[in-house]
N, C-alpha and C positions, 0 to 999 in steps of 0.2 A: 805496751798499751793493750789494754782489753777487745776483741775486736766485736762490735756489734752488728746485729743484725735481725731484720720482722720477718716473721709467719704470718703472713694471709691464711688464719687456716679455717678448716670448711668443718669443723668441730669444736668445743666446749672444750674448755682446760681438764673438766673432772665430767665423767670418770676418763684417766688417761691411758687408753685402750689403743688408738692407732698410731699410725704412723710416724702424723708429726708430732705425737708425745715421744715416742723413744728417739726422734733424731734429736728433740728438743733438751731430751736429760743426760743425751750425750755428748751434748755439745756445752750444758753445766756444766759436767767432769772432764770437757777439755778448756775449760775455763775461758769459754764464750761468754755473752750478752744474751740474750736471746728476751726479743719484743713480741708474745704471742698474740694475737690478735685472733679472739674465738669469733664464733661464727657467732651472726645477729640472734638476737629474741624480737618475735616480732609481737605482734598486733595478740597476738593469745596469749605473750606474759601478761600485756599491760590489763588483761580481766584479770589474771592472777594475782600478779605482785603489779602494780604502779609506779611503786617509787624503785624499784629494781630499773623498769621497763625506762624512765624515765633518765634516771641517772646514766643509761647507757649511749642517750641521743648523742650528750658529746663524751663519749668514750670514759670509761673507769675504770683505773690500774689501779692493781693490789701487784703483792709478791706471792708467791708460792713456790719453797723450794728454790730460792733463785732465779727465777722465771717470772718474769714481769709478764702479769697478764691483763692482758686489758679488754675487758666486757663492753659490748657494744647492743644496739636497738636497732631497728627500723621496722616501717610499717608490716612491708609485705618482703619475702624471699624472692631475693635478685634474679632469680633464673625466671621466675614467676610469666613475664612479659615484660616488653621493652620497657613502658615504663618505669616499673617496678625496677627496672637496673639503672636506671639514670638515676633513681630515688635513691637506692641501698649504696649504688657509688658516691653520689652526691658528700652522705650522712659517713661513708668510712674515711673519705679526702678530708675531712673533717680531725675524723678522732688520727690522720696521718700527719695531719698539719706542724704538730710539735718535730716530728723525724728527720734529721737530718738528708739534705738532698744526697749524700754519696750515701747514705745506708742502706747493702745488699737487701731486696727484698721477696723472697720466695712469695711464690701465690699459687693456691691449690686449687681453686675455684675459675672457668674460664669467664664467665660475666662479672669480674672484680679488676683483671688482666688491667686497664687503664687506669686503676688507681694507681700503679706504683711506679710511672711515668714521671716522678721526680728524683727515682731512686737511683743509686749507684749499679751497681749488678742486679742485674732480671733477671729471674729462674721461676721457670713455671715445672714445678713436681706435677707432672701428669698420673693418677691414683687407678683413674676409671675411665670406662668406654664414654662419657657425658653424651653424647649426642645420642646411646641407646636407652641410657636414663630418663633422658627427658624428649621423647619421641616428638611432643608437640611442639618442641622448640627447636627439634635436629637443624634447620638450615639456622640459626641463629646463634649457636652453638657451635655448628662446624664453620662458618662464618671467624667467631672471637680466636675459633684453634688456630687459624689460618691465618691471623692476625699476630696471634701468638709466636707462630713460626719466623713471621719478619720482621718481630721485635725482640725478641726474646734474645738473652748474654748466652744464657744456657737455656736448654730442655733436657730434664728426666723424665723416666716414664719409669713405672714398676715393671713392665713386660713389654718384650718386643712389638707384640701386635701393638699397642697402642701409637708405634709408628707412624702407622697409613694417617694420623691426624693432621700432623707435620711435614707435609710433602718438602722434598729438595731442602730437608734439614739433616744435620746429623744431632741423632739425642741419645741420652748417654741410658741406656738399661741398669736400674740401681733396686733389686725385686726390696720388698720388705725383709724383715730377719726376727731372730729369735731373742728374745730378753732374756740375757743372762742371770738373771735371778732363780727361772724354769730350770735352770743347770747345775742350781746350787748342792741339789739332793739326787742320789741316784733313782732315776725309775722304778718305779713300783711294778709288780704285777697286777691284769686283770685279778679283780674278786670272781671272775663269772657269774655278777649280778645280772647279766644278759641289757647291761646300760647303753644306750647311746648317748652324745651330747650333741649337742647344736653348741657352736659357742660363737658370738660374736651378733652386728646391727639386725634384728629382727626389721623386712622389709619384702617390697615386693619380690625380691628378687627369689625367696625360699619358693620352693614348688611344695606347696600344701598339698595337692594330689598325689603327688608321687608320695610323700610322706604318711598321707592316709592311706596308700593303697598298700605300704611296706608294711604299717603295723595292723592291718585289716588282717594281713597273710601272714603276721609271722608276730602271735599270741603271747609270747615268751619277753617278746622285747620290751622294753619301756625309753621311755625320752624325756632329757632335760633340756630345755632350752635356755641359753644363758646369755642375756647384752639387753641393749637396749631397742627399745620400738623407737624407727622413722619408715612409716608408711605417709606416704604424700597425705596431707590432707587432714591427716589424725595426730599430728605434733609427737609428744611422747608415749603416744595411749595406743592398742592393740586394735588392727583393722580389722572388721567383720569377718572378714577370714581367716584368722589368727583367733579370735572369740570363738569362732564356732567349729575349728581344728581344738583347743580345748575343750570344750565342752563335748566333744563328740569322743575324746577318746580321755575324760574325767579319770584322774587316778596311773592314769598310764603316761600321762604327759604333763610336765610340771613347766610352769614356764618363775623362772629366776631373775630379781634384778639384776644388774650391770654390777660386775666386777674390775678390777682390775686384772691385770696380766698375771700377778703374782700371786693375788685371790682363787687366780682361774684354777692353780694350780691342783687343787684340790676335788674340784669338779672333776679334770682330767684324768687323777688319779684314783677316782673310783669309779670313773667307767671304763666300759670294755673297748669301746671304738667311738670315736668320734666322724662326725656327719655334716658334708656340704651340699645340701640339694639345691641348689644353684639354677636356675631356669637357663635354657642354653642361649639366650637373645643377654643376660647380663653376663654369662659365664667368659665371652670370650675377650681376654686382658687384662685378667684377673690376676694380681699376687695375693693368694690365699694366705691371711696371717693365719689364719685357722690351722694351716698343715704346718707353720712353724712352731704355732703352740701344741699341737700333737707330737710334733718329732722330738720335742724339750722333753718330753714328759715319757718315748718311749711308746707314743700310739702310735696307730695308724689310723690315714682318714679316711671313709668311704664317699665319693665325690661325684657327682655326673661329671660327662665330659666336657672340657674347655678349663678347667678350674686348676692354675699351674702355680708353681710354688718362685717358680723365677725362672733363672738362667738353667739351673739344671733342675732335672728329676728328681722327685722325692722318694726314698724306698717307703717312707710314710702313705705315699697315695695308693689309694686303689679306686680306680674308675668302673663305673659300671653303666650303661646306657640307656637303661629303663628302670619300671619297678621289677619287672623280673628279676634282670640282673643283681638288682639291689637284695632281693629275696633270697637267690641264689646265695649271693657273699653270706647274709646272714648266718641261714641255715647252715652252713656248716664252718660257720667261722671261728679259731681258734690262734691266741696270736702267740707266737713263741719265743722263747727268750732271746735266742739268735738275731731273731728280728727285729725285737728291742733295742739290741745292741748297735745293731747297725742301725736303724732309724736315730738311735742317740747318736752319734757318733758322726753322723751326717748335719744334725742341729749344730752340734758345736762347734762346726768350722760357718754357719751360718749365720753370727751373730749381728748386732746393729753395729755392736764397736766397728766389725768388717764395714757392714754397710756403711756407717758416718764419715771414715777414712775417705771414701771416693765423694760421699756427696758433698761435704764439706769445701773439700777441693772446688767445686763447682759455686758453690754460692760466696764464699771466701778465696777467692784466689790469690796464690802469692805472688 
């Protein structure tokens, strides 16, 4: 028998960039079920598309790949205010209502947590700090975590800090991993086009200052940025501060749509270093996919501090604690093959396959 099982997930099927896309196509190729459930379109599709917006109210599955995806609506985003999570709960109990009461239900979101209250196995994949995310809702947030804690079958977290959520639990550390696809080609050398990249959700968390003050002082460099915009407030579109970081450094900084992991590949390989300017208030609890799509490819990433790759250390990272510092690495920075090699070689014992072995165990028990 086929065994199934839902993703509550806090993302879009396309483009399939994080986390729960690769636990998702690996769980295809060990010949799961898998019921994706993307995160809502709210109140700003329906000026856009209507009849998208509208077909979402009671939930709409297609396939992709084997992957049942089902498109969902609501007004406003759950995390929003209390109301707004009785509303976005209300309209997902809805599009769960076909699911089987024994079918395992992972949920990545902690204001979604009571939807799957009918379900067989409860697993809450813990991603991020949420309660640093959304400051104006911290006690309402650490509240649902805490709730989470005394319901929950299992708890993962991507890093150990995000622990302290969870008091008097034990949850299982499962960081993110690398797509073997990134592995398929041997690493390339820098061109010493003097590139950075940014790769991965364009959001509040990037530190624009620090970023304008690296290539203010260090003329030689240029930067691509590469994912998608979610800045609160501005849906898919680039926040004032992100506008006027391009425009202030025109020519030198390119900002690119959203790729894939396998897309990325290429970005990767014709830059020189890859870049996580990470603000230190989101930095801490972080599994950087960013340093596993560098390690695939034979980079290394320049990172403020807090920003970890999992359980162990990446020869991929290199931390620095200011723009000086960042300045510093620059100017004399040179990566060598040695270092390539070992940064590869540390990717490939890090891949999702690893990773889906343990999580799977948790959400499917035998």
């Amino acid at each position: 028998m086929i065994e199934t099982y839902t993703v509550l997930s806090k993302s879009k099927w396309l483009p399939s960039i994080r986390r729960e896309h690769a636990l998702t196509r690996e769980a295809i190729r060990h010949n799961f079920s898998v019921r994706f459930v993307e995160a809502a379109s709210d109140i700003r599709t329906l000026r856009q598309e209507p009849m998208e917006w509208l077909s979402g109210l009671p939930g709409s599955t297609e396939d992709f790949d084997d992957v049942h995806v089902t498109r969902r609506s609501n007004l406003i985003p759950g995390h929003k205010n209390a109301l707004a999570r009785v509303l976005d709960n209300a309209l997902l109990r809805r599009v769960l209502a076909p699911q089987s009461p024994t079918e395992p239900v992972v949920t990545y979101l902690p204001w979604q947590w009571s939807t799957s209250v009918r379900s067989g196995q409860r697993v809450f994949d813990c991603t991020d700090p949420w309660p640093r995310l959304y400051p104006h809702r911290e006690s309402a947030i650490r509240s649902q975590l805490l709730q989470i804690a005394r319901e929950a079958d299992e708890i993962i977290v991507v890093s150990s800090e995000l622990a302290e959520y969870f008091p008097n639990r034990a949850v299982r550390v499962i960081p993110n991993g690398v797509d073997e696809e990134l592995l398929t080609r041997p690493p390339v050398a820098p061109r010493g086009d003097f590139l950075m990249l940014y790769l991965g959700t364009l959001s509040e968390r990037i530190d624009f200052d620090l970023l304008s003050t690296v290539l203010s002082a260090s003329p030689k460099w240029s930067l691509d940025m590469v994912g998608p915009c979610a800045f609160r407030g501005f849906g898919n579109d680039p926040s004032p501060a992100l506008r006027e970081f391009l425009r202030r450094f025109d020519g030198r900084v390119t900002l690119h749509a959203p790729v894939s992991r396998v897309e990325a590949q290429r970005f990767i390989d014709r830059s020189d270093i890859l870049v996580a300017p990470t603000l230190r208030e989101f930095s801490i609890g972080q599994s950087s996919m960013k340093t596993f799509d560098a390690a695939a490819r034979g980079r290394e990433i320049l990172s403020t501090p807090g920003l970890i790759a999992g359980t162990s250390s990446s020869p991929a990272q290199i931390f620095a604690d200011d723009a000086n510092g960042w300045i510093d690495v620059l100017n004399s920075y040179h990566l060598e093959g040695a270092a390539m090699n070992e940064i590869r070689s540390w990717a490939e014992e890090q891949t999702w396959k690893v990773r889906f072995r343990d999580w799977i165990s948790l959400v499917v028990p035998k």
